[in-house]
Each structure stands twice: as C-alpha cells, then as structure tokens.
N, C-alpha and C positions, 0 to 999 in steps of 0.2 A: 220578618227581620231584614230581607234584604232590600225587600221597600224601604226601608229608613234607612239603608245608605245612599241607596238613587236619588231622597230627597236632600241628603246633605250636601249633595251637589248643586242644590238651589240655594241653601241657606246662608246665612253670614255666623260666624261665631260671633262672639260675646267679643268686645274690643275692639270689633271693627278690621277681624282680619278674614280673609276668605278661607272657602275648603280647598280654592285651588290653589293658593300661596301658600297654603300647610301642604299639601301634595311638590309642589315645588320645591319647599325645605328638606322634605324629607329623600327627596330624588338627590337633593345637590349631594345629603350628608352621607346618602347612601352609596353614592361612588370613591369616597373616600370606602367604606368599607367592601367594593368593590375593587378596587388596588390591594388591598389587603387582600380579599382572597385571589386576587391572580398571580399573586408571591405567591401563594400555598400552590399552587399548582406546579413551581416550580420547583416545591422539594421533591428529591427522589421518592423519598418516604409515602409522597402523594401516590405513587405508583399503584403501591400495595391493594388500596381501598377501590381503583379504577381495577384494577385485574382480580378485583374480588377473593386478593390473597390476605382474611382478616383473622385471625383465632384471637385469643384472649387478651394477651399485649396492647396487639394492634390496634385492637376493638375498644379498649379503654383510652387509649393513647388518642384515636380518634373521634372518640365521643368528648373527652376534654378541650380538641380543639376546637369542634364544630361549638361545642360551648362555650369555647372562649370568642367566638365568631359570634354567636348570639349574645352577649354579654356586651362586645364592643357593637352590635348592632342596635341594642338597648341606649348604652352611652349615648350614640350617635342619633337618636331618638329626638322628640320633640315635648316639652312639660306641657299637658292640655289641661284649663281649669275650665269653671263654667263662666269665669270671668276674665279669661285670656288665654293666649295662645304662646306659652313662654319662649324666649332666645337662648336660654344657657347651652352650652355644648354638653359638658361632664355635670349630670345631675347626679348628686351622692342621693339624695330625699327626697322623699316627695308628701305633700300636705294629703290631708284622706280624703280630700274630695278632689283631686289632681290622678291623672293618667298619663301614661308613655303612651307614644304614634312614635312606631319606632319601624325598623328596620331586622329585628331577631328572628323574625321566623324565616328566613334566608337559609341562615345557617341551621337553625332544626330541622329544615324541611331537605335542605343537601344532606344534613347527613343520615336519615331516613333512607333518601332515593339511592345513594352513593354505599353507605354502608349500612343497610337493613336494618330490622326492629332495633335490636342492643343497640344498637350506635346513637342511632335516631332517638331512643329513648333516652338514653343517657344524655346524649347532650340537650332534647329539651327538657331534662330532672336539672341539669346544673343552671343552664339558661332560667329558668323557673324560679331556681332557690335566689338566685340574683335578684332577680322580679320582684320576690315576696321581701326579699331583705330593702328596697327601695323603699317597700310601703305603698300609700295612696291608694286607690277605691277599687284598682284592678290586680292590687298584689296579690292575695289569693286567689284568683280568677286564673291570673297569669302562669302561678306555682302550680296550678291544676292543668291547664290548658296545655301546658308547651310538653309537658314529656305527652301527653297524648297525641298530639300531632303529630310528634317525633316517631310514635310509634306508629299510630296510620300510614303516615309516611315509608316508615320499611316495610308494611303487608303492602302497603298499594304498587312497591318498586318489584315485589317477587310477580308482578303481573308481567312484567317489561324486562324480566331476566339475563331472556337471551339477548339483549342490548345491550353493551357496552358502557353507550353511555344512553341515558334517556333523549328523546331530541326537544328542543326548545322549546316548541311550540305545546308538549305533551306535560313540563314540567312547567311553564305559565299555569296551563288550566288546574293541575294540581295546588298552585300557588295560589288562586282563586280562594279556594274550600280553605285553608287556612286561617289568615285573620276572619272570614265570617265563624269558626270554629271557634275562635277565640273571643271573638266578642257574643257569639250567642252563649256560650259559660263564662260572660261576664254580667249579663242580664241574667244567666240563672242565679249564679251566686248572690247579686245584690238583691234579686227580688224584684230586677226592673226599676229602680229608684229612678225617680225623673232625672237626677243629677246623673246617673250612668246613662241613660237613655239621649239626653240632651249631647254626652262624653262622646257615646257610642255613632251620634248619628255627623256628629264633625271629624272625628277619627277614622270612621271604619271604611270609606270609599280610597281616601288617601293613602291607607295600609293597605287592601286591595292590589290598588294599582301597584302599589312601588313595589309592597314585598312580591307580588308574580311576577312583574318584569325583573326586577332583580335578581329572582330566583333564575330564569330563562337565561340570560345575559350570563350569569354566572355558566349554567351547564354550555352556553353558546363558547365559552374561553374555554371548557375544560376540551370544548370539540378542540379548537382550534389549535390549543395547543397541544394535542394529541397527532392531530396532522402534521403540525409543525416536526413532529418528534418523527412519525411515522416517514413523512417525507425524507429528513434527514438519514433516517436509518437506512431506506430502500438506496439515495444516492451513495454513500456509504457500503451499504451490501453490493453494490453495483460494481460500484470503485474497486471493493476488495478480490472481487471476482475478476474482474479486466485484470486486475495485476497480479492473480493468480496463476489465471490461464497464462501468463506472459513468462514467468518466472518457474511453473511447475515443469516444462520440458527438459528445463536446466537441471531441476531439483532431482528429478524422476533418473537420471545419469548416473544419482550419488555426490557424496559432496565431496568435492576435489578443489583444487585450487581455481583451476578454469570454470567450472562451474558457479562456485561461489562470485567469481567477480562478473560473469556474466549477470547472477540475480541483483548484486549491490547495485549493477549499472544498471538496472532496471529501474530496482528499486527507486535509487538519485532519481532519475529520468521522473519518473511516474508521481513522483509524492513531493511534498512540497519541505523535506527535509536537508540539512545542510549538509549529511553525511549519510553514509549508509556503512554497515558493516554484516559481514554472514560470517560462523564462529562453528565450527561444529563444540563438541563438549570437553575438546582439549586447549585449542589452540585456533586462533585467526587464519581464517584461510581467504579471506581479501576487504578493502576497504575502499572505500569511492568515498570522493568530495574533502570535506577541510578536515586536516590532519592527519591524510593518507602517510605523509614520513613518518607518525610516530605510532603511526598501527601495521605494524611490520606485517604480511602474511609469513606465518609458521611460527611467529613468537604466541607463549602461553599464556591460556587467558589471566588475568593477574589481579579484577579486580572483583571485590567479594560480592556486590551485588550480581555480577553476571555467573559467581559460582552460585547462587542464590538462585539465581533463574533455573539455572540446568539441576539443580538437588529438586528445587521443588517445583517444577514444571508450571509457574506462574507466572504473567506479566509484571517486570520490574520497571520500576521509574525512577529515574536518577535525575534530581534536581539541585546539584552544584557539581562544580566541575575536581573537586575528589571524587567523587563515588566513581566517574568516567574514567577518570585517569590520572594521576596525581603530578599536580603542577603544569598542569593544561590549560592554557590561557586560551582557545580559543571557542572549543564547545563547552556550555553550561548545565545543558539539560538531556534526556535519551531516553527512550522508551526500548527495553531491553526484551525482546519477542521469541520467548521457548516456540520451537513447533516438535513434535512429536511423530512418529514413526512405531505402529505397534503397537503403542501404549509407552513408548521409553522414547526420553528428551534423544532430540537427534543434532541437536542445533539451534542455534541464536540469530535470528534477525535484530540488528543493534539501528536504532533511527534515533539518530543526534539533531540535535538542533543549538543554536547560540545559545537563547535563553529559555528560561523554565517556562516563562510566559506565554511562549510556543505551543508547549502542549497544553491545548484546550481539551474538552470533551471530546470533539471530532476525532482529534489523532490519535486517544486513547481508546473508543468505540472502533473504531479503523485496524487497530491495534491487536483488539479480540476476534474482530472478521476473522484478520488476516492469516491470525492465530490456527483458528480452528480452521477457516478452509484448506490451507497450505496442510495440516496435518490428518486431514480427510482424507485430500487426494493421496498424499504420501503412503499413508497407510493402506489405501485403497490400490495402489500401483500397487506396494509390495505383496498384498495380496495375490492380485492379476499375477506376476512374479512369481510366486511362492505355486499358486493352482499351474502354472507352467511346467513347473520343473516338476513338479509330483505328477501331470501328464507326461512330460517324457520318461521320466523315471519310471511309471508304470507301463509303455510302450517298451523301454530298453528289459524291464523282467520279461515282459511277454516274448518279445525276441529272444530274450535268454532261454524260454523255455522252451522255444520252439529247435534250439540250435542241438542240446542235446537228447531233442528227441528223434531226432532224423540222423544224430551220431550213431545214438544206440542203436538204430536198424541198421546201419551199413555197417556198423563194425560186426554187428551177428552175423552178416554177410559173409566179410572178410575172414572171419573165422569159418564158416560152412566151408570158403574154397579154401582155403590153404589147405585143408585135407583133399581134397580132390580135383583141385588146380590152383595149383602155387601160384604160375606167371601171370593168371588173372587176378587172385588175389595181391600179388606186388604193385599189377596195372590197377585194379581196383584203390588200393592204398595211396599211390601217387596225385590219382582224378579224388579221393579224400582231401588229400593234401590243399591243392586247385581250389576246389571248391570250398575249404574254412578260411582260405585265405581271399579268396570273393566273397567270401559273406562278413569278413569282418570288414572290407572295405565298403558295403554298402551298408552293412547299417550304423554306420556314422550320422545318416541322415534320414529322417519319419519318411522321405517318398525319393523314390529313384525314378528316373525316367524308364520306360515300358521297356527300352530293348538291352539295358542294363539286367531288366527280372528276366529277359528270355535267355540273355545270356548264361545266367546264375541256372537257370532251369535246366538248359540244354550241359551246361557242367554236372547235374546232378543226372542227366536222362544217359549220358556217358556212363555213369556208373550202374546205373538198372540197366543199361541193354550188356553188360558185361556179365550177370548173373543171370537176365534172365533168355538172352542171345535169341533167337526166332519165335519163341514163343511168343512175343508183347511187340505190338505197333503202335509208334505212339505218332499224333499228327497234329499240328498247329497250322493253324488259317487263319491271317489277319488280312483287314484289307490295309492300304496304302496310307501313310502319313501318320499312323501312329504310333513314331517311335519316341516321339516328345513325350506322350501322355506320362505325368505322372500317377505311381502307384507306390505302395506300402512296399518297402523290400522282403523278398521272403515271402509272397503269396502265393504263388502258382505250386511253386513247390512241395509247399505241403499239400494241397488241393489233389495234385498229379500223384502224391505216395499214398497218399488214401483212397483214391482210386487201386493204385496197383492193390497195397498191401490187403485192403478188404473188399475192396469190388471183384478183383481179379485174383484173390486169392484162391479159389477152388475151378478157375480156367486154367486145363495143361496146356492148351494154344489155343490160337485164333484170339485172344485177348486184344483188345487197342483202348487205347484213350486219346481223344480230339479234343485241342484247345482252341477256341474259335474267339478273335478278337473283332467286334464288328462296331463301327459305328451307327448310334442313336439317336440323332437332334443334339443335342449339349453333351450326352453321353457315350463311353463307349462299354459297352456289356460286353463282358469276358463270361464265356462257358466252358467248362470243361464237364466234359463225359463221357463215358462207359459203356462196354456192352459185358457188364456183368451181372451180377445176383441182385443188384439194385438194393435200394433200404427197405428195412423192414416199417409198413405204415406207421407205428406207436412211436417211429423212431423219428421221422420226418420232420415233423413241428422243435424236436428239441434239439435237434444236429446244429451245432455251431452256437447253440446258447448256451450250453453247459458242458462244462467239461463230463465224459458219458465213459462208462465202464463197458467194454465190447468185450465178445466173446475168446478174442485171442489173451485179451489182459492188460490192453489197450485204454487208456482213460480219454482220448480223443481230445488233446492235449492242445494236440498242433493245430487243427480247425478251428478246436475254442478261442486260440490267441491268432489267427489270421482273421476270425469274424469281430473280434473286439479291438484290434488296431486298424480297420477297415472303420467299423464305428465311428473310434475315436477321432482317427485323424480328416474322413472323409462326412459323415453323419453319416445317421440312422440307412439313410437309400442306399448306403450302399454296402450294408450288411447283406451278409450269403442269404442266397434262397436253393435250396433242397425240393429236388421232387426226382419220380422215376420215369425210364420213358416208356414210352406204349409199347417197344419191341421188347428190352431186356436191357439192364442196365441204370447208373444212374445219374443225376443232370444235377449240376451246381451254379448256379449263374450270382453275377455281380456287376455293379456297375462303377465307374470311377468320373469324374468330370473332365470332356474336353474342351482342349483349346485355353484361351487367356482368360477368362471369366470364372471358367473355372480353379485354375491355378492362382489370380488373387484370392478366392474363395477360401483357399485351403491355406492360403499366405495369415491371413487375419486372428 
C-alpha cells in the first residue's frame, strides 16, 4: 500500500494537475486551520487537557472541540474525483465517486495524544459522522477510520506519559501511520475499486506529508507557548519575591502607620502602579502616589469591595472609579490584595492604576504571587514568634521551679536555728532577703555574664556556711578572663546545693566542694565536685534527664531544670555530665561557649 503512495508522487491526476500542487493546496488551507488552533491554545480551559486535569465534563467538552477542529479540517479539504482535482473551499457534498484530501486527522490524532482514548475517540466518532454525512466513496471508510485513530492515538500517548507535552519530531512519525490507516480501510471497505485505488494513490502522499507536519507544528506552538507562559511566570515569581524580601522587614514590625508607608513606598517604587495603598482590616494606615489627599491615613476603610476583600480573604478588582472611591476623578481601576497572617486577613495591599486597561494578566498573576508569598512569610515569622515566647515562657517556669525549691531548703533551715540560734537564724533570713532579691534581678534575662552567677552563688555559699560553720569547704578556681563568659542564671547554684544536700549529707566534717572554671579551645567547662558518697551507678546515666525521686523525698527538681535550660538556651553539648571520682565523691561537668562566636551563637 505504501508503494502506491511513493508512486503517486510520479504521477499526474486526471485534469492535468499534479500530486505536488494538491500537496501545496492543502498545506496553504491547512495554516489557516493552523491559526485556528494556536487560538485554542490560548484559552485558559486549554490548560486542563495539557496538565492532564480531564474527568467527564472536561473529556466531552474536549473531544467536541478537537471534532470541531477535524470538521473544519475536512471543510478546508480538497474535492478529489478521477476526473479532477476540485477548487471549492466549503464542500457541503460530495458525488460517490469523489474524495476529501483534507487536513482532519490533525485534530483527531491531537486529541488522542493530548487527551487519551475518550477524547481521541470521541472526536474522531464526531469528525467521522461529518465525513459519512458528506457522502462520496470514502464516507464510510472515513466514519470507521477516524474514531479508531482517535483511539490508537490515546493508547499510543500512554507510552510518552510522563511527557508533558509529546516532542515534534515523535508526533510527526505518529502522524505518518494515520492517513496510510485511513486509506488502507478505505481499500478495505471498497474492495480496492480501481476508482479508490486510482483516489488513493493522488490523495494519500499529500495527506501524509501535511497532516504529520501539521500535526508536529501544531504540538511545536503548544511547546512554545507553554514556555512563553512558563517564562512569564518564573519572571513574575521572581518579581514577587524581590519585593517580598523588600517589604517583608517592614511587615514582620506589625502594621503601624510607619510601617505601612515604608511598604506602599516600596511598593510605588517597585511596580509599575500609579498608587499604592496598605490597609490593615479597619482603617488606612498609608498611601503613596495619585490621590494620597484624599486616602487620609487612619480614616475608615469605606468601600465595599475592600470590606469584600478582608470578609472573604480574596483578590478584588475594581474596574471604575466608584468601587475605589466615590467621585474620584483620578484613579480608574485597583487590584485590592488580602494577605493573611495565621489563617485570618491581616491587611490590604491596594495597587491603583488610571485605567482598567492597566490591569492585564501580568498584574493580576503578580497579584496572587504577592498574595501568597507576603502571607507565607508572615505567618512563617509569627510562627518563629509565637516557638520564642513558648521557649522563654518555658525557661521562665523552669526558673520558677528552681527558685522555690532552694526557698524551701533554707527556710527548713531558718526554722532548725531559730530553736538553737536565733542571731543566725535573723542573719540567715537577711542573706534570704539578698539573695531573692539577686535572683529576681538576673533572671530578667536567659544568660548573665559568669561573675554575675558567682556573685549570686557566693550570696547563697553565705548562707550554707552560716548553718553548716567549719564543717563544709567550699573552693572556686577559675582562670583569668572569664568574667564575660555568658551562662544561664541560677546554674551553679543548684549544682553546689546538691552537692552539699546529698553528696555531703552523711559527712560530719572534712566535707568541700570545688568549682573549677577552665578554659577549652572555644569552650569554657565548669566542674564542680565532691568528696562525698558519690552516685549510685543506676543512677548516673539519668541525673539531670529526669526529674528523679531520692531517698530524702527530693524529686531532683532543680538539676532537672538547670540541665534543660542549659539545653535549651546553649544546645545539646552543653548539657550536664555525671560520673564519680576514683577517690570518693562526685563530678558534674559542663560547658558553655567562649568569646564572640560564641555569644553570636547563642544571640540567633
């Protein structure tokens, strides 16, 4: 069969007109239907079928088009007899020994590739029924052929899937197999009549060529214009991001008066609008460019599409100059821009322009960027925000529980003397006093410089050598220069009473505890330790991870919340480590970061 079309490229038709001037006609009539579908590419609706978004609707809605696309490619066809080569444009009929050389299977075989079986089918079922309602010696040939193309065509696109769009040169060779499919079930159906065979072999080289390359051409515009779009968007997403970042520092403040007219002036600056306004959900709070007198900051917002915006958190578009502002001669048109905070409208970005004209596509696509990134970050800050204060707020309970657990030992204290020394119990109460009144000055803030905690330490070592007088030595050894270092307020402290209270609880004398601050490359490791009864092993690994129930009735309260605000504020390294020492007693060590590297560190 395909030999008879290779020869019809030597032959002359009947009348005197060649196979390559019928290939010429049909190429001219074909870019006409060629303009036609590079419209379709431009409706949005075309979207659907390229992002492979098609259910039932869709899928009918589509296959009537691509059939209406095979229908006008039929029109745009050529009348073949065996006695001439016809000129009409719009053929309603055709005699029974006459044929269409047309241009339809473009459109069956796109919507095949484009929107699988169903689609493909359906439009060459409708394409077909056209055909056969024509008449002429390939009308039923035609009515049978075209929905099965249509339908090879969608099995043959689930090969090429994960593609997009198919590439040119893959839907050419596809476009190939079509009209010889078409004209070999047009020799089946006649029986091979010499009059088909004579039809088929002036016809069938000229449909070849045009409907593959056509076909090609066409998937070549849907690339194109897909780039086109994809470029647009990327410059676009680009755009909205530069004046994101530009305007989000401002935003991230909260919306104030000074804030808002910082972002409008950005806004003016950056975009190619004739006004700018920022609104929170009551009231203007600034406006840049034409008609800043009569958008007062702090009058209420007044007009119902922008109460429209903030109820339903969607972009508004005000296209005459009432919706904007009533009796406003100078701005026409305004794209009205919710952004969100949380999930709840926080604000209006208002972008005026003179005329409606202005807002094209761009500024409205710009519009939804702007939308959604501005309300990303926002919510995204308030987040950062919100995990802030629920860290401190959970650093200020942990202080809180450390502050009345080292009351409740010294006041048991002060209770033991005042039965058996009043003047120290008075002296004990006063160095009380002292010391709640330094602790509530440091912990105003997550870290105090180092000789702030010795101070606070050496107020509370005041009070244990008043109770426990020659019995207990306690010694601190640091080396030089590190009285900057910051640390957690309130750490040593408890560190040094858990020592006394249960390391040295069953020492009558000779008891000490040594605080050693040393430098270590970037760190400075604080020890403190003991020469008492040391930990018991089972206990070692979980000291300072969990609050722990001890033999006095002690829940180890105050170490648990000095190892988890160590944590928090410092990380993981410089969480407590527990172990005993080889003589008797036991070692607590930690580290905190020195110098400037460190202290940004702990700033961020």
């Amino acid at each position: 069969m395909f030999s008879l079309y290779m020869k019809g490229l030597l032959v002359y038709a009947a009348g005197g007109v060649p196979v390559e001037q019928l290939a010429l006609v049909l190429f001219e009539r074909m870019g006409m239907l060629l303009i036609l579908m590079f419209i379709l590419t431009r409706i949005p609706l075309f979207r659907n079928i390229l992002d492979r978004d098609i259910n039932l609707r869709t899928g009918i809605v589509f296959a009537v088009l691509f059939g209406l696309i095979g229908i006008v490619g039929t029109y745009a066809g050529v009348a073949v007899s065996p006695e001439e080569t016809g000129s009409a444009f719009w053929v309603t009929s055709l005699a029974p020994d006459e044929m269409m050389a047309h241009s339809a299977l473009i459109g069956i075989v796109m919507a095949g590739l484009l929107g699988g079986v169903y689609v493909g089918a359906g439009a060459g079922l409708l394409t077909g029924l056209h055909a056969y309602a024509l008449g002429g010696i390939a009308g039923v040939s035609y009515a049978v052929s075209s929905p099965l193309i249509g339908l090879l065509a969608g099995f043959v696109a689930r090969f090429f899937y994960e593609e997009r769009i198919i590439a040119p040169i893959k839907a050419m060779f596809i476009g190939v197999f079509a009209p010889i499919l078409q004209m070999g079930v047009l020799l089946i159906v006649t029986t091979s009549s010499e009059t088909a065979i004579e039809l088929v072999n002036r016809v069938g080289v000229p449909m070849v060529i045009t409907n593959s390359i056509g076909i090609a051409i066409f998937v070549a515009m849907i690339q194109v214009a897909l780039k086109e779009e994809e470029r647009a968007a990327a410059l676009e997403t680009q755009r909205a991001f530069t004046i994101t970042e530009m305007v989000l520092p401002h935003l991230k403040q909260g919306l104030s008066y000074e804030t808002a007219r910082e972002t409008a002036a950005i806004l003016l600056r950056e975009l190619q609008a004739d006004a700018v306004g920022v609104t929170d959900t009551e009231r203007i709070l600034a406006h840049a460019g034409i008609g800043t007198s009569r958008h007062v900051p702090g009058e209420s917002i007044v007009t119902e599409l922008s109460r429209k915006a903030i109820r339903t958190g969607t972009i508004q578009i005000a296209d005459n100059r009432e919706q904007i502002q009533p009796h406003h001669s100078d701005l026409g048109a305004a794209i009205i821009v919710p952004f969100d905070q949380s999930g709840r409208t926080a604000g209006l970005i208002k972008l005026y322009f003179r005329s409606p004209k202005q807002i094209r596509k761009v500024e409205v696509e710009f519009a939804y960027g702007l939308r959604k990134l501005i309300s990303s970050q926002l919510t995204s800050a308030m987040g950062e925000k919100l995990e802030a204060l629920m860290k401190d707020a959970e650093l200020r309970v942990l202080q809180a529980q450390i502050n009345p657990h080292f009351l409740f030992n010294t006041l048991n204290s002060i209770v033991t003397l005042i039965r058996i020394d009043p003047d120290h119990a008075r002296h004990m109460t006063v160095q009380l006093g002292q010391f709640m009144r330094m602790n509530l000055t440091m912990t105003q803030s997550p870290l105090v410089p180092l000789y702030r905690e010795m101070e606070h330490l050496n107020t509370y070592l005041e009070i244990i050598r008043i109770r426990f007088a020659d019995q207990l030595k306690v010694e601190c050894v640091s080396e030089p220069n590190l009285e900057m270092v910051l640390i957690p307020p309130s750490t040593l402290q408890p560190l040094v009473e858990n020592s006394i209270q249960h390391g040295l609880k069953k020492k009558k004398n000779g008891g000490w505890v040594r605080i050693e601050l040393k430098r270590e490359g970037d760190a400075v490791r604080i020890t403190v330790e003991d020469n008492g009864e040391g930990i018991p092993g089972v206990l070692l690994d979980k000291l300072g991870t969990v609050p722990m129930r001890g033999g006095s009735g002690s829940t180890g309260l105050g170490v648990h919340n000095v190892n988890q605000r160590l944590i928090s504020l410092l990380g993981p390294e410089a969480s407590l480590t527990y172990g005993n020492r080889n003589e008797s007693g036991a070692r607590v060590t930690f580290a905190v970061p020195y110098g400037e590297r460190g202290m940004e560190g702990r700033s961020q």
